[in-house]
C-alpha atoms as one frame of an Amber mdcrd trajectory, in Angstrom:
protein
   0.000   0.000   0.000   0.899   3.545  -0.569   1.830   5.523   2.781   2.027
   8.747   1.177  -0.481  11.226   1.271  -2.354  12.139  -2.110  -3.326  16.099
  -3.016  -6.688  15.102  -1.399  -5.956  13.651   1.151  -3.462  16.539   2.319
  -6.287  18.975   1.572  -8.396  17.217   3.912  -5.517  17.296   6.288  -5.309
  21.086   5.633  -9.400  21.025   6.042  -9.410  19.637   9.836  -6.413  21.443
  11.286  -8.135  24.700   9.874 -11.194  23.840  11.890 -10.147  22.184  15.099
  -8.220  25.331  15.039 -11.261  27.065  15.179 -13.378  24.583  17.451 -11.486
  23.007  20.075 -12.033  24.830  23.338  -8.886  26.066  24.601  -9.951  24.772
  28.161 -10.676  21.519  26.794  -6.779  21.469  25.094  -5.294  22.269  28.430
  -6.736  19.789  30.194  -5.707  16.987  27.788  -2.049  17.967  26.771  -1.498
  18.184  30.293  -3.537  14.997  31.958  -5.728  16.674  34.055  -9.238  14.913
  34.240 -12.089  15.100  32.280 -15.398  15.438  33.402 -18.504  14.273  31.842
 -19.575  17.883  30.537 -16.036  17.900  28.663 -17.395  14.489  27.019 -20.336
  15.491  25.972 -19.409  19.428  25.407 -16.608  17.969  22.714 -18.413  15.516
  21.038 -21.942  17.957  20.401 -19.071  20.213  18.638 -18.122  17.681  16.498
 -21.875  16.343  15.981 -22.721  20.238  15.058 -19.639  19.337  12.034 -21.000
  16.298  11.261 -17.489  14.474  12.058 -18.323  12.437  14.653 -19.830   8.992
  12.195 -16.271   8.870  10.731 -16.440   4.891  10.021 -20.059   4.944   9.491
 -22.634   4.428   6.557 -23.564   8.010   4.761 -27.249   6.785   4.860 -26.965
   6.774   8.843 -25.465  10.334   9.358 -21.523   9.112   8.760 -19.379  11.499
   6.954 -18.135   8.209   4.161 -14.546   8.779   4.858 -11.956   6.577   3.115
  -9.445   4.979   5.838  -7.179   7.458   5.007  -9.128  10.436   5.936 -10.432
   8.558   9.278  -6.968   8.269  10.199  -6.124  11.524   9.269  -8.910  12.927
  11.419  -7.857  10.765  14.224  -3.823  11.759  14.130  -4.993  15.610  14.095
  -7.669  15.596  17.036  -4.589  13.344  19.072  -1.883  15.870  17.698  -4.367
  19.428  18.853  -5.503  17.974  22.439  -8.947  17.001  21.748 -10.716  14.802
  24.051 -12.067  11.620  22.723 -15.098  10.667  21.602 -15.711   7.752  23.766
 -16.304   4.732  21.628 -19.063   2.959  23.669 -22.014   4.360  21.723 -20.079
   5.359  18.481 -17.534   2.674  17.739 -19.047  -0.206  19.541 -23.024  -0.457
  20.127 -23.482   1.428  16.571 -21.591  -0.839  14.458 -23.675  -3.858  15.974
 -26.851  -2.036  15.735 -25.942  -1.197  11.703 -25.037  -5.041  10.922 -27.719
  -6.542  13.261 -30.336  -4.673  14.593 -33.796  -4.189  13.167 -34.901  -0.600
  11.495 -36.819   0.858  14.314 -33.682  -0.029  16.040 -31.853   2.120  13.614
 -34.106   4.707  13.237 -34.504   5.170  17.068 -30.826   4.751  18.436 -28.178
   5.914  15.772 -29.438   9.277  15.847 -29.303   9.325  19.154 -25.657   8.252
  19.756 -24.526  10.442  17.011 -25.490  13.729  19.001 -24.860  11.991  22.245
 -28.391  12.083  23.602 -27.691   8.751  24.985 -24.237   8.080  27.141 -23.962
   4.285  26.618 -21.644   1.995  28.896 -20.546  -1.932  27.684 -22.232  -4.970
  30.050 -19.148  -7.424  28.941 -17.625  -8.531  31.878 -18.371 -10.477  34.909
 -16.706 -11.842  38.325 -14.963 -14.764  36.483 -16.233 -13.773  33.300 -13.574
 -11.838  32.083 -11.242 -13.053  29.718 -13.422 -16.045  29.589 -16.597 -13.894
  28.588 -18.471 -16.675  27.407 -18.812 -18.117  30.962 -21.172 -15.344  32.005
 -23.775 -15.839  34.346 -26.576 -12.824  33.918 -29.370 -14.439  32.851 -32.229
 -12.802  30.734 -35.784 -14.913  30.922 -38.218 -14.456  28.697 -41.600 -13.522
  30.092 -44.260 -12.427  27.531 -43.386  -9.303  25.771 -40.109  -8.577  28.237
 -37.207  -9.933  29.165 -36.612 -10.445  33.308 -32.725  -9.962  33.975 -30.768
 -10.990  37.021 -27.220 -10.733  37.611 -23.671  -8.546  38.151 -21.443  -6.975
  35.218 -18.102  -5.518  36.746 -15.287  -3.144  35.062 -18.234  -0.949  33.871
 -16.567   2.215  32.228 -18.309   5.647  33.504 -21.516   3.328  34.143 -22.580
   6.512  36.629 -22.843   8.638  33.593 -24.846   6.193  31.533 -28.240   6.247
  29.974 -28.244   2.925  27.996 -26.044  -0.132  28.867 -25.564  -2.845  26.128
 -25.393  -6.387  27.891 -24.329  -9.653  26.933 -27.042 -11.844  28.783 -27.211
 -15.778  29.123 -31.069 -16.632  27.539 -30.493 -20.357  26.803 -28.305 -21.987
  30.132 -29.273 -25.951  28.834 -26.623 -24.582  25.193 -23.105 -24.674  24.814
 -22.114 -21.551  26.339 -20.983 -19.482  23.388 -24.672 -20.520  21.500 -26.651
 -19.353  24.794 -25.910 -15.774  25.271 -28.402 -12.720  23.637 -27.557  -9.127
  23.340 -29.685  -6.634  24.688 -30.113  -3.314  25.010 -31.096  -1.741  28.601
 -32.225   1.656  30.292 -30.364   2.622  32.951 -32.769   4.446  34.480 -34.998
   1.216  34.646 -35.961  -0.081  38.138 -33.890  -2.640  39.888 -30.942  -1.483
  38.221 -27.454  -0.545  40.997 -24.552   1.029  40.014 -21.602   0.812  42.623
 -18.108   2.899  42.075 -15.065   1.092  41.926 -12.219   3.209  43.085  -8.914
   2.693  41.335  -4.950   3.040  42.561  -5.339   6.791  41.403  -8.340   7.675
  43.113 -10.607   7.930  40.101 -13.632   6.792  39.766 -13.878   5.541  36.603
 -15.341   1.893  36.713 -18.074   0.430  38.245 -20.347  -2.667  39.206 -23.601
  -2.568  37.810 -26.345  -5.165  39.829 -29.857  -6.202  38.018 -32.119  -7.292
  40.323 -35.204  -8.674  38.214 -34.789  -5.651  35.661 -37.600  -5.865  33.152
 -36.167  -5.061  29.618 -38.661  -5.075  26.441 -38.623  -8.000  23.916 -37.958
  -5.181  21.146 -34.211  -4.057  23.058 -33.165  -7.941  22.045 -30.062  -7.043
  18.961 -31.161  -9.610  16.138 -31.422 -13.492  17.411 -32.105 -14.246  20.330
 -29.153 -16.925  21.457 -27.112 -15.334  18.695 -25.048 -12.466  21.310 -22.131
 -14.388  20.576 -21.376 -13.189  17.065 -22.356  -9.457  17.781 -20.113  -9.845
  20.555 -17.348 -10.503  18.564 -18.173  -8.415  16.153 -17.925  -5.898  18.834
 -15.044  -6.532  20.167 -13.423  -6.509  16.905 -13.950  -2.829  16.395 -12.857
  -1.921  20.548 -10.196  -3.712  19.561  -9.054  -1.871  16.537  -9.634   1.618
  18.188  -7.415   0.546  21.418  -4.301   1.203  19.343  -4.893   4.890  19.712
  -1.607   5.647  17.209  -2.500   9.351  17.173  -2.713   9.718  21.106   0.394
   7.203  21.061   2.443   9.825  18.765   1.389  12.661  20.576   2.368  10.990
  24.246   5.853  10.116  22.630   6.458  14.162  21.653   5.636  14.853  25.397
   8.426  12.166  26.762  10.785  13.763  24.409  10.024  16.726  26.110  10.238
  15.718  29.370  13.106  13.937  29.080  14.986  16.790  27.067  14.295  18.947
  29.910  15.643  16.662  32.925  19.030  16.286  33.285  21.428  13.401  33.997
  25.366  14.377  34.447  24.508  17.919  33.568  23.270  16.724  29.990  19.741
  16.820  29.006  18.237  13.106  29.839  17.333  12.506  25.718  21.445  12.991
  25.117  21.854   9.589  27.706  22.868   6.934  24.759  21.195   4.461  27.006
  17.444   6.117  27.401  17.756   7.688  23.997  17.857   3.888  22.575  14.550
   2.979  24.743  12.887   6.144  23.241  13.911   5.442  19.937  13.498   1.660
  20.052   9.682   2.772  21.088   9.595   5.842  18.108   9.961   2.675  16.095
   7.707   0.538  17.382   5.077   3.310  17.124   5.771   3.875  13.592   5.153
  -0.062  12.878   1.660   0.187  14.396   0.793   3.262  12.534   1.111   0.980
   9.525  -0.315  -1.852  10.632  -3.543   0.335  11.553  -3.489   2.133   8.410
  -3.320  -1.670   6.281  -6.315  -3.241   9.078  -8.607  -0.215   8.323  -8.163
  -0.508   4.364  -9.372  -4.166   4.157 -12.353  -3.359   6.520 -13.664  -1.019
   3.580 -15.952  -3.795   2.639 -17.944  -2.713   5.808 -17.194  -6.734   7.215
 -16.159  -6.285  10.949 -12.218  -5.814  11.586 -10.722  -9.751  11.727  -8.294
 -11.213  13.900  -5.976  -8.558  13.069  -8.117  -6.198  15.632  -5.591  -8.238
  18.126  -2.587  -7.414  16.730  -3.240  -4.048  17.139  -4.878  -4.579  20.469
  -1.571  -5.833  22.146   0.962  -4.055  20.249  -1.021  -0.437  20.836  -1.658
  -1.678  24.914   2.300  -2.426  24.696   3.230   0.881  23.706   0.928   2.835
  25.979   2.471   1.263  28.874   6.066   1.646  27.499   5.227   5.120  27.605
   3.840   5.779  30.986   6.968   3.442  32.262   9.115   5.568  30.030   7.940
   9.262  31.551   8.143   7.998  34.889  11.976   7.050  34.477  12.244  10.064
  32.642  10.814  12.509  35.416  12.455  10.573  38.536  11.970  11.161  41.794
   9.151  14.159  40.852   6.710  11.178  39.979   6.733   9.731  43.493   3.897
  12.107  44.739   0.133  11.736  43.991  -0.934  15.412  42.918  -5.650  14.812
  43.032  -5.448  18.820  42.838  -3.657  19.311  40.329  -5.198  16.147  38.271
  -8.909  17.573  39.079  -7.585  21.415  38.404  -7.968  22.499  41.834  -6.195
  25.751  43.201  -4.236  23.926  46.022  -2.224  22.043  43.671   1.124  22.558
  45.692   2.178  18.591  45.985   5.333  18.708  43.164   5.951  21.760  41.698
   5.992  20.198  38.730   3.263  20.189  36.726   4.938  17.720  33.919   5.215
  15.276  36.666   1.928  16.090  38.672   0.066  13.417  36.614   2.483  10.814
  35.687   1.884   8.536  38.815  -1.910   8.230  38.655  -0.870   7.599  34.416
   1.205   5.203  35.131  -1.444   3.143  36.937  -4.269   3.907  34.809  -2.515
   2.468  32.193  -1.541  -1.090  33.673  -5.678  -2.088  32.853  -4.883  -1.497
  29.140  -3.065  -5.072  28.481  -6.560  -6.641  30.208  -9.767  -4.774  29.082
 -11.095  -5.758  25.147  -9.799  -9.183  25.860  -6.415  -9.539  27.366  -3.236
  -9.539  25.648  -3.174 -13.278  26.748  -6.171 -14.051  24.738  -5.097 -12.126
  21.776  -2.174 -13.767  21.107  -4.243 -17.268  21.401  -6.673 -15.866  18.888
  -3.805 -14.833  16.648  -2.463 -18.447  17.292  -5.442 -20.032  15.993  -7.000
 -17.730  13.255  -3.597 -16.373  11.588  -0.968 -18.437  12.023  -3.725 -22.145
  11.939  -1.903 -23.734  14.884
């Protein structure tokens, strides 16, 4: 393939720089380029701008509000929101619900929830895992009976990303227990707001809460929020997971991460010599420049052959570990880089308070609570285990 950039496509470069320019909120830019938190009115604030544009569909159908991007320009658009600061648009509703719901769900489906994602009415949150369902998924337990016209659901989901933010959950529910346990499990779509429904934070090793438990306690869910078959979850499921999967690489965040460690470490010094002039961390930053440069291709070739609109294959989990990989070599990188100045936890400064006084640092203020955030990325969309026994068996046939 070609890795060059036609006339078009660099006038469509041109085209988005020009207007996140002119769009991204300069408060929203701080807080990214220099880790502080986002809250769930920078979510939302970010993505209605981008709605307004009609950017945010980037991989989707024209006939269901997507802007029919080639690859190219998706990844364009992708390296120049990473490279100006913008938050993400978080891929729960967009990237992951909304591809099933295109490939699987009914029209009214369509017509009622695609809209709805697009202009972020409704904050969705994923109902994948369970207490010793994780990597295993297929051994979950919540079950969904079938009573009449509604569906009565029991059971616990765990690792629930910003569930206490979220209007619709989409759930992976056990409808057939007698079945093999991949041919048993439905896919349904469920209020949050419905009764019987408990959402309990999870606090992580930086203080955030950003995942949850979420309980169902006889939670009635209509007949019409079952996603195409019922018994059939499985495929959607993978389907699913193919696309988290391909967005977890994150090469434009990766590249823009890897220009702040340059910083940081051209800044600190080591022998009175700036830290990047060491021979032996310049090699780690380097060896990692290339490794980032390898997955930017690798993206670039998995999002060509998915033009077909067929869900993203097994190479989803080459990307998946290789893009979890390099995140982490990052945050481990900064943290050598910045030294000692990492030690402290710095809430105020991550949560832009005025009594941030911990470091006096403010490149280091957030690399700690980074650092830890980051160790869940080698687990969540299937771990890194899992991936390379999927590569094992669907690439290389062993």
């Amino acid at each position: 393939m070609d890795l060059n950039y036609n006339a078009e496509d660099l006038a469509f470069r041109d085209t988005v720089r020009s207007w996140l320019a002119a769009n991204l909120p300069k408060d929203l830019q701080h807080k990214v380029f220099n880790h502080k938190r986002l809250s769930k009115d920078d979510f939302v604030r970010w993505h209605k701008i981008v709605a307004q544009q009609g950017w945010v569909g980037t991989g989707w159908p024209v006939q269901y509000g997507g802007t029919g991007w080639s690859a190219v320009q998706r990844h364009i658009w992708e390296e120049e929101c990473a490279a100006a600061g913008t938050p993400p648009i978080l891929p729960f509703g967009v990237a992951m619900v909304a591809p099933v719901i295109m490939a699987f769900g009914n029209e009214e489906q369509k017509r009622h929830y695609l809209p709805r994602i697009l202009n972020c009415d409704d904050w969705w949150c994923q109902g994948y895992s369970e207490p010793g369902a994780g990597s295993d998924l297929a051994s979950l337990k919540t079950r969904a009976e079938r009573q009449g016209d509604h569906y009565i659901v029991n059971g616990q989901k765990t690792w629930t990303t910003l569930a206490q933010y979220a209007d619709m959950i989409f759930c992976l529910v056990r409808t057939d227990s007698g079945a093999r346990k991949q041919e048993g499990i439905s896919f349904l779509l469920i209020d949050m707001k419905t009764p019987g429904i408990t959402v309990r934070p999870i606090i992580m090793l930086d203080e955030d809460h950003e995942v949850n438990e979420v309980f169902f306690d006889n939670v009635k869910v209509p007949v019409e929020n079952l996603i195409g078959e019922e018994n059939k979850g499985w495929t959607y499921a993978k389907y699913l997971l193919g696309h988290e999967r391909t967005s977890i690489a994150a090469v434009g965040r990766a590249k823009r991460e890897l220009d702040f460690l340059k910083r940081i470490a051209t800044d600190q010094q080591k022998n009175g010599k700036p830290l990047l002039d060491d021979p032996v961390f310049a090699a780690k930053v380097a060896s990692l420049e290339i490794e980032v440069m390898a997955l930017e291709v690798t993206v670039l070739k998995v999002i060509s052959q998915d033009s077909e609109k067929r869900g993203p294959g097994p190479q989803a989990s080459v990307l998946k570990i290789k893009g979890t990989e390099i995140q982490q070599m990052l945050t481990e990188l900064m943290l050598e880089a910045i030294g000692p100045y990492g030690l402290p936890f710095d809430r105020a400064y991550l949560e832009g308070r005025q009594e941030h006084t911990v470091t006096g640092d403010d490149d280091a203020a957030p690399l700690a609570s980074y650092y830890f955030n980051y160790r869940k990325t080698s687990i969540y969309g299937g771990s890194n285990e899992i991936q390379k026994n999927i590569i094992t068996q669907m690439i290389l046939g062993l």
